[in-house]
C-alpha positions as CSV (number, residue, x, y, z in Angstrom):
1,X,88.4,84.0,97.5
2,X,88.1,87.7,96.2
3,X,89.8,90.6,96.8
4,X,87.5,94.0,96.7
5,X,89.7,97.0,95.4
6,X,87.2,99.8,96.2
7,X,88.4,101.6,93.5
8,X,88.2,101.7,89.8
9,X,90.8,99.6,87.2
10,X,94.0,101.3,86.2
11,X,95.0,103.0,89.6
12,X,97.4,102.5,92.2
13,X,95.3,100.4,94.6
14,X,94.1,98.0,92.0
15,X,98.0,98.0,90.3
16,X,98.7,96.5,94.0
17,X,96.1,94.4,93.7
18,X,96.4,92.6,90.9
19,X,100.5,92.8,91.4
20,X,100.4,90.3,94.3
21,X,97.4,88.2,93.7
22,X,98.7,85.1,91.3
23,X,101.5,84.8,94.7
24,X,99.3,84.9,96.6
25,X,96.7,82.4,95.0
26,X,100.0,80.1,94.7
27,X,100.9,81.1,98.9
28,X,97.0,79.5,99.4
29,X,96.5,77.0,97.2
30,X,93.5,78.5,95.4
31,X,92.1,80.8,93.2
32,X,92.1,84.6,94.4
33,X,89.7,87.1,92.1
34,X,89.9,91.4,92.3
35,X,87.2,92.7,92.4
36,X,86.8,96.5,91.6
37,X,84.1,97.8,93.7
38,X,84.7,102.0,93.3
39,X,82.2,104.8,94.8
40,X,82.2,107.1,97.1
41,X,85.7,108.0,97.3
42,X,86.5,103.6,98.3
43,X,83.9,103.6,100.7
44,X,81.8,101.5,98.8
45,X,83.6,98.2,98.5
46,X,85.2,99.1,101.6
47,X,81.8,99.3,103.9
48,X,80.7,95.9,102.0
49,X,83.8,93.6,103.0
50,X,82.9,94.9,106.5
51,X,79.6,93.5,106.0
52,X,80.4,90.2,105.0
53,X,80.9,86.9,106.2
54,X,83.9,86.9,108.4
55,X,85.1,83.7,106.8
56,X,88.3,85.0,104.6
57,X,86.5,84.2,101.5
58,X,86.0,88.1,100.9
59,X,88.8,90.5,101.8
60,X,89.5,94.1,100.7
61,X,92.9,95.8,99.6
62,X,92.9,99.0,101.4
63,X,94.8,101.8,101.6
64,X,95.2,105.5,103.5
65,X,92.9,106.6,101.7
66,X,89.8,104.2,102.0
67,X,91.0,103.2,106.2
68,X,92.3,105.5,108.1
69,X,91.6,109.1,105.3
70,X,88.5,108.9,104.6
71,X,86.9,108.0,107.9
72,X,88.3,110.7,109.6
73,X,86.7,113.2,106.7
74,X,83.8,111.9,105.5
75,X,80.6,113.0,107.6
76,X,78.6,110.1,106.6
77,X,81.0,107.4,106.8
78,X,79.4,104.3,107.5
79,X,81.6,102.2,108.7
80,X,84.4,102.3,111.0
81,X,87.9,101.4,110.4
82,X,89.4,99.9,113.4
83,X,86.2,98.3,115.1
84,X,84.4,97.0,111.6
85,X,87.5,95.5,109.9
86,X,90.1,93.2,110.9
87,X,93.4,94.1,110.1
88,X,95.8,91.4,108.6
89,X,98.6,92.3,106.8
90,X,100.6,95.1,105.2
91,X,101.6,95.1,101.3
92,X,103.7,98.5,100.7
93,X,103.6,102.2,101.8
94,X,104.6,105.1,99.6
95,X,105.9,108.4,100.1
96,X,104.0,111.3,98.7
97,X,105.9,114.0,96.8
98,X,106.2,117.6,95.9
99,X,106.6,118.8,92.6
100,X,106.3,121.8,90.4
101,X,105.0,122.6,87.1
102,X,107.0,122.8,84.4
103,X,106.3,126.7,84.3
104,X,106.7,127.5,87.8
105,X,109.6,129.4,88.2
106,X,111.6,126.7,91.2
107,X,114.5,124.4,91.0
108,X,114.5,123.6,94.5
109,X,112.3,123.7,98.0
110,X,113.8,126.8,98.6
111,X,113.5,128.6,95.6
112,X,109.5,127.5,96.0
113,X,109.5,129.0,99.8
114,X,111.2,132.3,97.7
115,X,108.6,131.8,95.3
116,X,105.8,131.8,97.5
117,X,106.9,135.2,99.3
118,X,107.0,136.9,96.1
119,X,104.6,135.6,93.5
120,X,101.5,138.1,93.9
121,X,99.1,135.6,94.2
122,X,98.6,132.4,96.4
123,X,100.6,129.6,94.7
124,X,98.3,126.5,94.1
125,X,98.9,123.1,95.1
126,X,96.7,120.5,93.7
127,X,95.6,117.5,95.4
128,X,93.3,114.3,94.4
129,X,90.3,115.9,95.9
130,X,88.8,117.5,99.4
131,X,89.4,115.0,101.9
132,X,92.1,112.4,99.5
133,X,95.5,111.6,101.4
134,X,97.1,114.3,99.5
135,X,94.7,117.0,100.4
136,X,95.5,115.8,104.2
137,X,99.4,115.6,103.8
138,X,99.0,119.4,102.4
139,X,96.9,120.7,105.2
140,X,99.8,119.0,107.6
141,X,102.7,120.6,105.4
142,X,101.1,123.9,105.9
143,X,100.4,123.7,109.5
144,X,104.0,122.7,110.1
145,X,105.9,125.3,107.7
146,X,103.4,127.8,107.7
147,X,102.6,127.6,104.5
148,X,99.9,129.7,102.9
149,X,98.9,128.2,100.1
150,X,95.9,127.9,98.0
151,X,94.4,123.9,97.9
152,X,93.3,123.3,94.4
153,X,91.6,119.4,94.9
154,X,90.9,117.5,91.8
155,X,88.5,114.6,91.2
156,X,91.5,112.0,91.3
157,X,95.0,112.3,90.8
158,X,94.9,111.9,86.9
159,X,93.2,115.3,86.2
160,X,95.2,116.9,88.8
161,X,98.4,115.9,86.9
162,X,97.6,117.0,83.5
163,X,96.7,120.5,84.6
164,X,100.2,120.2,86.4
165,X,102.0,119.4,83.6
166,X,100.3,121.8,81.6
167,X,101.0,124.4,84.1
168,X,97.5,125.1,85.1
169,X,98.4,125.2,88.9
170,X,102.2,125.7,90.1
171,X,102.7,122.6,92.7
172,X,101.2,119.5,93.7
173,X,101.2,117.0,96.6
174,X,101.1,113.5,95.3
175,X,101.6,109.7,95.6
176,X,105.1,109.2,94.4
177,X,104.2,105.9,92.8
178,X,101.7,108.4,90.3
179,X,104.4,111.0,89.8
180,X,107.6,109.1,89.5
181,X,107.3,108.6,85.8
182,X,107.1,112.5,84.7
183,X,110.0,113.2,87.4
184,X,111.8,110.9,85.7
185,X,111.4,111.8,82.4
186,X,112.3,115.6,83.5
187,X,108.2,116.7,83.0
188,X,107.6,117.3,86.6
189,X,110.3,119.1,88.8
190,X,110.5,117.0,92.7
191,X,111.0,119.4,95.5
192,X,110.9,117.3,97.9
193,X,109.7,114.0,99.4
194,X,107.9,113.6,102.6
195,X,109.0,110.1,103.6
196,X,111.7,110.2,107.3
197,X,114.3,108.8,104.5
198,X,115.1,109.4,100.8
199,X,113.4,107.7,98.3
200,X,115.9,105.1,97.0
201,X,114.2,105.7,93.2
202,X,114.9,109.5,93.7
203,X,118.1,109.6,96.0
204,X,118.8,113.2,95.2
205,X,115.8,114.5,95.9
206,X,115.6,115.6,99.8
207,X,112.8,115.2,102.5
208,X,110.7,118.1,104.2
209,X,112.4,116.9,107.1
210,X,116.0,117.6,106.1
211,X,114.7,121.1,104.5
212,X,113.8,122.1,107.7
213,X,110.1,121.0,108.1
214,X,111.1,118.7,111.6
215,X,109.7,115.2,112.1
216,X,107.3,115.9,109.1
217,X,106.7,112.1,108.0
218,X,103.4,111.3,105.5
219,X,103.5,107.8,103.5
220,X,100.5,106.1,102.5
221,X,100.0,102.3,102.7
222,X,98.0,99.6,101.3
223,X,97.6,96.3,103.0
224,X,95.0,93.5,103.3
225,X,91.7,93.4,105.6
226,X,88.7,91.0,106.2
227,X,86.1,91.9,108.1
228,X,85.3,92.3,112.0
229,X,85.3,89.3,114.2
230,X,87.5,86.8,111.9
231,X,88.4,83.9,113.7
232,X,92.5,84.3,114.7
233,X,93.4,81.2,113.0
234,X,91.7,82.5,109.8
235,X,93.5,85.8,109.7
236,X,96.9,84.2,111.2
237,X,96.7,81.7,108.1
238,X,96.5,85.3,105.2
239,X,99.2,87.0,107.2
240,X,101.3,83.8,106.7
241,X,100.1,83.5,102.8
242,X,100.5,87.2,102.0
243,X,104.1,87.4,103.7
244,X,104.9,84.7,101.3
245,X,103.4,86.2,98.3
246,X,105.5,89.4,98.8
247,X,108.7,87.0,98.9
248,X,108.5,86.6,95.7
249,X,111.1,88.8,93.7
250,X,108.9,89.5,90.7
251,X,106.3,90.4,92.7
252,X,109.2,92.8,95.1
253,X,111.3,93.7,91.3
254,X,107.6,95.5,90.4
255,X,107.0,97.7,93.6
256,X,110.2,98.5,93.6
257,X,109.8,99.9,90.1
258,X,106.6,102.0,91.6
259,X,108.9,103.6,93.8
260,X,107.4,101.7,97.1
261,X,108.4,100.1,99.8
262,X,107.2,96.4,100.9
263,X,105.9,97.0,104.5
264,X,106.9,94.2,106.7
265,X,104.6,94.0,110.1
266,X,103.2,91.6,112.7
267,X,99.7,91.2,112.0
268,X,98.9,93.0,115.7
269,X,101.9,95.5,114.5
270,X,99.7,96.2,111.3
271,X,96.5,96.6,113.8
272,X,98.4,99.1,115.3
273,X,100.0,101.2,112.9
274,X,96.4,101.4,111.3
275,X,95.1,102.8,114.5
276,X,97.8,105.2,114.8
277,X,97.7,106.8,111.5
278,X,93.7,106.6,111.8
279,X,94.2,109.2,114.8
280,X,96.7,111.1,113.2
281,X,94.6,112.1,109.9
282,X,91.1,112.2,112.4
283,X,93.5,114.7,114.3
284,X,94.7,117.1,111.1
285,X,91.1,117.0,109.4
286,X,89.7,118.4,112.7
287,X,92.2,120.9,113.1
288,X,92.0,121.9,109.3
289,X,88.2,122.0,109.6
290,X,88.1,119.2,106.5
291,X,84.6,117.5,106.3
292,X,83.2,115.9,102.9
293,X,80.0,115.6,102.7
């Protein structure tokens, strides 16, 4: 069995990846390889596990950004989310956060809202790139607070971060799981987070909802998907196996230490809440006019 990450070694989605896999190989009874497949912003590897054999022998790890993002942005997308894949279990959803260069002139949310009213030019926000989760989750901040601010996207999160912390651009909207480490270190100043709840790894750090931004809720997910038409008792037998895998505590102590959350969902409840969040982000990159190319 192989898992495709559709994205390079070293990042997030692969670190989720290769976090559950030996668990799971042990939940199965047999050997599980990742496989990095990257291109095209995921949907590389992601379009060829929707391609293959419907058996269970080739699955993908997917995550906002590959399922429900990109779809919604990309204008030559070829493959579709809900009807090519079959969703069949969650791994762990992250809030994003946002922080502020070491040189921007904030403390707090509302020292950046003061900030923004009198700083003479646009202050910049970066993001992973036109169309990434971030980019969307900024586009829905600014709708919702009325924001004016100036998008700055990056070719991944990495390059984004070290102009942040070199105070190249004054904000950015990112994966907490990528960020957590210069917060905590005291690089990166957190605003806020944009999770309905705290994050328990930065409890005195508030949400956009509690600073006045109502109902404002982004967190990305990851989770496991075969492709379209797998038999039910195929996909019912890696939900059971995966929901074992994240029992395990090692494999629970090291999310926790990335600042996620271990999603726990029916396998039809997982269907769902892909669908859902696929019509959400299809909904804001309309609105916000966001198409890639």
């Amino acid at each position: 069995m192989r898992i495709v990450v559709p994205w390079p070694p070293g990042g997030n989605v692969d670190i989720t990846a290769r976090t559950v896999q030996a668990a799971l190989a042990d939940a199965l009874g047999q050997q599980v390889l990742v496989e990095n497949r990257p291109g095209a912003g995921g949907t590389v590897g992601s379009a060829q596990v929707a391609k293959a054999p419907p058996d269970g022998y080739t699955l993908l790890l997917g995550s906002s950004g590959t399922i429900t993002n990109a779809p919604a942005v990309y204008k030559n997308i070829s493959y579709d989310p809900v009807k090519d894949l079959t969703a069949i279990g969650p791994i762990q959803s992250t809030p994003m956060v946002l922080t502020a260069a070491p040189k921007t002139p904030v403390r707090d949310y509302a020292e950046f809202l003061a900030y923004i009213k009198t700083k003479g030019t646009p202050v910049s926000v970066a993001t992973a790139g036109n169309g990434s989760s971030n980019h969307l989750a900024l586009e829905l901040l600014m709708r919702q607070a009325k924001l004016p601010l100036l998008h700055v996207p990056y070719k991944g999160s990495g390059p984004a971060i070290t102009d942040l912390l070199g105070s190249q651009v004054d904000a950015m909207v990112d994966q907490l799981s990528a960020s957590i480490g210069h917060i905590r270190d005291g690089r990166l100043k957190a605003l806020a987070v944009t999770s309905k709840a705290r994050s328990a790894q930065l409890p005195n750090v508030p949400t956009l909802d509690e600073l006045g931004v109502k109902d404002f809720e982004v967190s990305t997910f990851t989770g496991i998907f075969g492709p379209a038409g797998m038999p039910a008792p195929v996909a019912e037998k890696l939900h059971v196996a995966l929901k074992k895998a994240l029992s395990v505590e090692s494999v629970r102590e090291k999310y926790r230490s990335m600042g996620v959350e271990i999603m726990d969902l029916s396998q039809s409840g997982f269907a769902a809440y892909v669908k859902t969040d696929y019509e959400k982000w299809r909904l804001v990159a309309r609105e916000a006019n966001i198409v890639v190319e």
